[in-house]
PARO-885128 format. One record per residue (C-alpha): residue in one letter; z, y, x. Coordinates in steps of 0.2 Angstrom, whole numbers, plus 5000, padded with zeros to 4 digits. Each point is the difference from the previous one (the first is absolute). Layout:
REM residues N
AZYX ...
This chain:
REM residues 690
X500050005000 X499650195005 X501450095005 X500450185000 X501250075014 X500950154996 X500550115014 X501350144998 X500550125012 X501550134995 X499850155012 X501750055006 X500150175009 X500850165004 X499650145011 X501450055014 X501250124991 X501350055013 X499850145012 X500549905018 X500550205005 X501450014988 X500249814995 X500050024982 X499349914989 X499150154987 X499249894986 X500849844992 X498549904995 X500349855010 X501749984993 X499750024984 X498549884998 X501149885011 X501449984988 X498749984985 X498449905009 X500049955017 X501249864996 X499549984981 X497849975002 X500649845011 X501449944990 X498550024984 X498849875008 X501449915009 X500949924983 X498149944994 X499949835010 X498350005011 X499550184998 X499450075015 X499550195004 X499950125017 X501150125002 X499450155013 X501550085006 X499850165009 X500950035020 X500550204993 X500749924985 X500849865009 X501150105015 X500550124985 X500749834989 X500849975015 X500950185002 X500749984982 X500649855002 X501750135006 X501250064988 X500050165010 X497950025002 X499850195003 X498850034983 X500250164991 X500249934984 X501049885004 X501250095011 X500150124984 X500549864989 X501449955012 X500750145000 X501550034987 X499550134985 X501150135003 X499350015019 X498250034993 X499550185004 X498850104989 X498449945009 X500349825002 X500450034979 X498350065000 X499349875010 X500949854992 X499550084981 X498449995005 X499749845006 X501249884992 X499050004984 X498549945010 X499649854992 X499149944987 X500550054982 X499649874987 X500649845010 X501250085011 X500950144995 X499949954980 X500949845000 X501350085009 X501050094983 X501150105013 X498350025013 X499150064984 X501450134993 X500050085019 X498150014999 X499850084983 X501550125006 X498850065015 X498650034989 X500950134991 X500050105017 X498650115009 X500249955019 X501049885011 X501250145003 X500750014982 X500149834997 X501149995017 X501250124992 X500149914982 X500549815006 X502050005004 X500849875010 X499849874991 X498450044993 X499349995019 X501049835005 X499149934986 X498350045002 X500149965020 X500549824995 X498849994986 X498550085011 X500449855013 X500249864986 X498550064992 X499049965018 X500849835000 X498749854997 X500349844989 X500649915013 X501450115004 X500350034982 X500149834997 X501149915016 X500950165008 X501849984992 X500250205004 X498550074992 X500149894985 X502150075000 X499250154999 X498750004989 X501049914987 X501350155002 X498650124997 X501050195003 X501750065005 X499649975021 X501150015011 X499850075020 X500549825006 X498749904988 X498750125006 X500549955021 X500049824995 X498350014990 X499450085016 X500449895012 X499549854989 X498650064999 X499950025021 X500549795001 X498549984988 X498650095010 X500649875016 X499549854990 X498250074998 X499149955016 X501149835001 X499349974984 X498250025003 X500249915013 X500649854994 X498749984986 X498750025014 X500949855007 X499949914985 X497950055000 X500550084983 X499450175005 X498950065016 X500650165010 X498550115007 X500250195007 X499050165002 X500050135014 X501650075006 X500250134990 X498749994984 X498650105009 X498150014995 X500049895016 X497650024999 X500350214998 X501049985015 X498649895011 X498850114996 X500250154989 X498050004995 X500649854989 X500250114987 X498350064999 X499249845001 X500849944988 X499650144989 X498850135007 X500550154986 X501749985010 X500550165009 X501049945016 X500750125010 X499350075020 X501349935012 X500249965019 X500749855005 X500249814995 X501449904990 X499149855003 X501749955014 X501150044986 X499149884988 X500149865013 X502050055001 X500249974982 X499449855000 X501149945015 X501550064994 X499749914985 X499649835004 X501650015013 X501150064987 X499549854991 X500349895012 X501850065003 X500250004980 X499249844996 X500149915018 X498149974999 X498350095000 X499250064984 X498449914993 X499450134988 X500150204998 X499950094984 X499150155011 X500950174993 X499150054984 X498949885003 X499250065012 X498849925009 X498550045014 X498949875011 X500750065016 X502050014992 X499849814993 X499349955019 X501650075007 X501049904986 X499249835006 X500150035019 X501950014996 X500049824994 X499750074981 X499349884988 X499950094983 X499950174993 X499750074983 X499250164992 X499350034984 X498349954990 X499150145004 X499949985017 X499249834998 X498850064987 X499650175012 X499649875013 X498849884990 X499350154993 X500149934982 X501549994987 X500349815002 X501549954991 X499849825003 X500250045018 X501750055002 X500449804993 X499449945016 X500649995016 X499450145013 X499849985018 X499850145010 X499349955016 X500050125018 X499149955017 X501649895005 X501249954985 X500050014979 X501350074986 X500149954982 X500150144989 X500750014983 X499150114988 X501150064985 X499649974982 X500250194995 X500249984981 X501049865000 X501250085013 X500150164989 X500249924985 X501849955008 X500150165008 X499750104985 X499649944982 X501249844996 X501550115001 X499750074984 X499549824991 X501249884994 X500149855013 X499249894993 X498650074995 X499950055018 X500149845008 X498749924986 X498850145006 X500249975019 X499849824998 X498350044987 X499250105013 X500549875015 X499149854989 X498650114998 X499850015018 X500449805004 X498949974984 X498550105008 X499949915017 X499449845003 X501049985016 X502050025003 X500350185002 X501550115004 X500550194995 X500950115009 X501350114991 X500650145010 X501250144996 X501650115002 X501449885002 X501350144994 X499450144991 X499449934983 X501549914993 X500950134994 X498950044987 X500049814995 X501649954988 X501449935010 X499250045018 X498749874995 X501149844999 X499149954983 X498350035006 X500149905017 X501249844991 X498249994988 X498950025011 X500749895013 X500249874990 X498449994991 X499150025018 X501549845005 X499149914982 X498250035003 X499249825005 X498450115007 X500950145012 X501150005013 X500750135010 X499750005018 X500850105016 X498650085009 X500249905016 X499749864988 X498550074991 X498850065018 X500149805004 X499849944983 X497949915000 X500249974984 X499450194995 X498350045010 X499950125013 X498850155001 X499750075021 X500250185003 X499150075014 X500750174997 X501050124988 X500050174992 X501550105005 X501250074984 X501549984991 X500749924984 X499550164992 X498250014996 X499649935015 X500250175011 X501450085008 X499950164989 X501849994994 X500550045017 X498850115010 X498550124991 X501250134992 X500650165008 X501949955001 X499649835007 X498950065013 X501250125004 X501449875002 X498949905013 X499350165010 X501950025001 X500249825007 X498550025012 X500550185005 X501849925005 X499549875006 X498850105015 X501650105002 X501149855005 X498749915009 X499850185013 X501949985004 X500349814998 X499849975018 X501550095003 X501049934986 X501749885001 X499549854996 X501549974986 X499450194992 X498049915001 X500749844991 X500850124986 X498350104998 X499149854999 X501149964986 X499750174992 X497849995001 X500249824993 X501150064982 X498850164999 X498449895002 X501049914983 X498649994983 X501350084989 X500150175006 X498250014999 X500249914980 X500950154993 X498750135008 X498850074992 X499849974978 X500049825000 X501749954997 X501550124994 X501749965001 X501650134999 X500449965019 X498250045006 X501250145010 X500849895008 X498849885004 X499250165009 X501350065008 X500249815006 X498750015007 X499750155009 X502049965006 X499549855012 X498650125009 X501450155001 X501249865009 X498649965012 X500050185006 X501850005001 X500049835010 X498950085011 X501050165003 X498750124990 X500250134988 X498949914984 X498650094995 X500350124985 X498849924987 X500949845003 X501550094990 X498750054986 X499749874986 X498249925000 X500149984981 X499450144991 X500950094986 X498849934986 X500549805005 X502050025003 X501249944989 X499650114984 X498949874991 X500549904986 X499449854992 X500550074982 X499950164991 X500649984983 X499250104988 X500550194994 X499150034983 X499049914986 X498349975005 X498449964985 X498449965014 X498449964993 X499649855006 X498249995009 X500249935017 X500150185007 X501250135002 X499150124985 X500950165006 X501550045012 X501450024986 X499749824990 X501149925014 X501350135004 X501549964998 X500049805001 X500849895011 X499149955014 X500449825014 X499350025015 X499749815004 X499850025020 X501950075001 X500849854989 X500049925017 X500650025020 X499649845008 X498749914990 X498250065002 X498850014983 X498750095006 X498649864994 X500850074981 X498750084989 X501150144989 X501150115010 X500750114986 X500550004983 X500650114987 X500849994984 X500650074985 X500350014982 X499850084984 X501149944983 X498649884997 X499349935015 X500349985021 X498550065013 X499549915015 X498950075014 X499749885012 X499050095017 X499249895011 X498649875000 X499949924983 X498449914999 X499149984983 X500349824995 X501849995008 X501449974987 X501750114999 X501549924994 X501550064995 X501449855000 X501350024990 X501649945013 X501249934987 X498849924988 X498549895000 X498850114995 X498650115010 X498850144993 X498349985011 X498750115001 X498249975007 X499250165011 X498850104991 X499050145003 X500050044980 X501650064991 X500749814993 X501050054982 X501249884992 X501150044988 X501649985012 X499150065017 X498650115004 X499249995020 X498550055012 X499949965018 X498950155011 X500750085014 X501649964993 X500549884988 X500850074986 X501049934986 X500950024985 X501349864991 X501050014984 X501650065007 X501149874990 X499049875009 X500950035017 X501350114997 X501849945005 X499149855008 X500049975021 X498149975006 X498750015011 X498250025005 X498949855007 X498250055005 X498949834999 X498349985005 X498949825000 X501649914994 X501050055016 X501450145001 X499550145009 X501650114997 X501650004992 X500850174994 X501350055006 X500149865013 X501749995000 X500950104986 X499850024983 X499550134986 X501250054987 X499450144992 X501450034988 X501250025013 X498850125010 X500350124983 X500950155006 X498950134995 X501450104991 X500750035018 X498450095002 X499850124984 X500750185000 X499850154990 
């Protein structure tokens, strides 16, 4: 019998958040996702008996893990949180009433009651510094306690006698519970790396890396990649060559493996995916076998959208030596990524397997499919960190007499799925198949002419350097040289800590100078990100007034929309990319008898819209048209916008969402990972004067 092998690979990864100058630590991220995934997406596929997946753990995350796995790590937050209430001044107030109601609202903060009452308390304020100033003592012990227990995965919800004491207490905390939630939680982060590795001993799970320290490891080799891949791309005039620093990254990595795992890594998830002939040749000389990327790079490279293609195995061959590549099945990845969260489980799972039997159905020969994703980001926005979804999914994948899941070691030697030679690959990235996310706008560029510009300054002075301050630049170039920076440039991505992220950035260059006993140069001190992309964008503008639109598939005149509520769908999200998404923007309104849509982006005629109603099983669906479509409970027209008008008792005071299809496959969901409730969005009286 055919068989199909499934391949998963969860992308684990953080960039380097502490500045070495001062040793702290300035933003949490790998301690929050290690109390709620690094532990709980192995313990998921470990309590399924033969499930199998890679798990691609990042060096920068990796040494971070290891610096929290002390009670007394020097993090920002967390040496906030320590701290007793009282000792707290104004600003760290600020600071802590700011980001201790980062996390997600619906499945985090909601089943929290207590959690919830503090929320709905700091939404009756204008800015951090007045909800500081409302939350008294006790007010503030709680909500530390509950932002932490809120973070905490299944696992530690369910087997961790402190957080379950805690959670079952629900309020009322005391100093003392706080201290011993957090160094609970400290014990639990030095189980992490033990963990994974015993499962790789068991062949339950395979480990793979990426360069050091997350870097777009081809714009580094040669910066030109960024125009071949895409020749519109803009790359910036510079002097110089980062090509020893790419070879550094690779180094450092495959020996930091070796110290972690005791052994050499077989495959690298290369950061972003990103992948050039000459990078891959490096990869291989270093004992390399396998390497992953994204679809788009295989089809660039055949020169024809071949989906059948990514089921095989690919052999990349060089004048001495070969690399298996793994080319990633980019909607069923994004399915995971983005649109299950907002189905019910089961429906979720049924679809994933539907769309897997197409595949095995289709092919006459044993295949395998490569899903590969964010191992951290998205669970959030799933019920329950995803613990329902992956106990499904696992076990119908464990059930299915037709599919396996495989390791990707396993998989490259597997002769069962036939092989297709390479001679030679298109550079690019897991995002449309270019490296435009990270070079090609003004702020990017500018963040690598100030790379390149430091860099000709060190080297002019190296020579005369001690070799200990050489060691800690080096250290410096390698975290700047870091994909994330780069992410948040630019209009790509928006998240409320893009100033950070900049100042991050521009921080590890500054320390080089200081290193090197220089006064910095000034416009290192200047943010790189202009006015127009910091931190003032918002994913949703409720609306202000009653709106009555004539509904044509075109904004008729400048008034019909003013006034109404407007998501911007690019800022819903900080980590996850969605460029591939057709609508960008919506607004919305009301009247007394119906609600307005306007959705702004690429709605092609014949593509369906469908509003799904989140607590019932019902949908309204509506087929793009060019000509004003009437019903008696819905009127639309789709142009250069597509308009529409429902009965307003149809969905008012009833959670949905959007879904975009087109030829029987999703093309977006809407919100991604929120829903609408209009009737709670009706505040217009706050907004009416005389």
């Amino acid at each position: 019998m055919k068989k199909t092998t499934l391949n998963f690979l969860w992308h684990m990864h953080q960039p380097y958040y502490r500045d070495d100058q001062s040793g702290e630590i300035i933003m949490p991220w790998v301690f929050l996702h290690a109390i709620k995934d690094y532990y709980d997406m192995p313990w998921y596929l470990e309590r399924i008996p033969g499930v199998k997946a890679t798990f691609n753990l990042v060096p920068s995350l990796l040494v971070q893990l290891k610096a929290y796995e002390s009670f007394d790590v020097p993090d920002k937050l967390l040496s906030a949180l320590r701290k007793e209430v009282d000792a707290l001044d104004d600003e760290e107030k600020n600071y802590l009433a700011r980001h201790l109601f980062f996390a997600n609202v619906e499945h985090m903060i909601k089943p929290l009651a207590r959690y919830d009452s503090l929320y709905e308390k700091k939404m009756l304020f204008a800015d951090d510094a007045e909800v500081a100033q409302a939350f008294d003592h006790q007010e503030w012990l709680d909500l530390q306690v509950l932002y932490l227990l809120a973070w905490c995965g299944v696992y530690l919800r369910t087997h961790n006698e402190v957080v379950r004491r805690l959670l079952d207490k629900g309020a009322l905390f005391t100093q003392e519970e706080k201290i011993d939630l957090l160094r609970t939680l400290a014990d639990f982060i030095k189980t992490i790396i033990p963990y994974y590795q015993k499962l790789a001993q068991k062949g339950r799970i395979e480990i793979s890396t990426t360069p050091f320290n997350h870097p777009i490891t081809p714009l580094l080799l040669d910066i030109e990649n960024g125009k071949r891949a895409n020749p519109q791309t803009q790359i910036p005039t510079v002097q110089g060559s980062l090509h020893e620093d790419a070879l550094e990254q690779i180094d450092r990595a495959i020996a930091y493996y070796h110290k972690v795992f005791g052994t050499d890594p077989v495959g690298f998830w290369p950061a972003e995916g990103a992948v050039s002939y000459d990078f891959l040749e490096i990869l291989q000389r270093h004992g390399v076998k396998w390497a992953a990327t994204d679809e788009e790079i295989l089809y660039k490279t055949l020169k024809k959208h071949d989906k059948n293609a990514i089921y095989r195995r690919n052999i990349l061959h060089f004048s001495e030596g070969e690399i298996a590549l793994f080319f990633r099945d980019h909607a069923l990845s994004d399915l995971i990524g983005f649109t299950y969260s907002g189905w019910d489980a089961t429906r979720a799972v049924e679809d994933f397997l539907h769309r897997l039997e197409q595949i095995h159905q289709s092919s006459e020969t044993d295949t395998m499919v490569n899903v590969i994703l964010d191992g951290e980001n998205a669970w959030e926005y799933y019920p329950n960190n995803a613990d329902t979804f992956f106990r499904q999914l696992y076990t119908k994948l464990a059930e299915t007499p037709w599919l396996e899941t495989g390791l990707m070691s396993e998989s490259m030697q597997n002769d069962r799925i036939p092989q297709t030679d390479l001679q030679f690959l298109e550079p690019g990235s897991w995002i449309g198949g270019n490296f435009n996310i990270w070079i090609g706008h003004p702020e990017k560029n500018r963040a690598w002419e100030l790379i390149y510009r430091t860099k000709a300054d060190y080297d002019a002075v190296a020579g005369k350097l001690d070799p200990q301050v050489k060691r800690q630049i080096r250290k410096e170039f390698l975290v700047a040289e870091s994909s994330d920076w780069f992410w948040w440039y630019g209009d790509d991505h928006h998240t409320d800590e893009k100033d950070t992220f900049d100042m991050l950035f521009r921080k590890h260059l500054i320390n080089i100078y200081h290193l090197m006993n220089r006064m910095p140069p000034q416009d290192l001190f200047t943010p790189i990100i202009s006015k127009e992309h910091r931190s003032t964008h918002r994913f949703l503008h409720e609306p202000i007034s009653m709106i009555s639109p004539q509904i044509d598939g075109r904004i008729s005149n400048f008034f019909e929309w003013i006034g109404a509520g407007e998501m911007h769908f690019a800022y819903e999200l900080s980590a996850m990319n969605t460029q591939n998404f057709p609508v960008e923007k919506m607004r919305f309104g009301w009247d007394r008898e119906y609600c307005y849509f306007a959705l702004e982006g690429e709605i092609f005629s014949g593509s369906e819209v469908e509003i799904i109603l989140e607590t019932e099983d019902r949908e309204f669906r509506f087929i793009s048209s060019e000509t004003l479509q009437k019903t008696r409970e819905s009127a639309f027209c789709s142009g250069k916008i597509f308009e529409l008008a429902i009965e307003k008792e149809r969905i008012w005071n009833r959670p949905f969402r959007f879904q975009i299809e087109k030829a029987g496959s999703i093309v977006q969901q809407l919100p991604l990972y929120s829903k609408i409730e209009l009737a709670k969005m009706d505040h217009l009286e706050r907004y009416w004067f005389i």
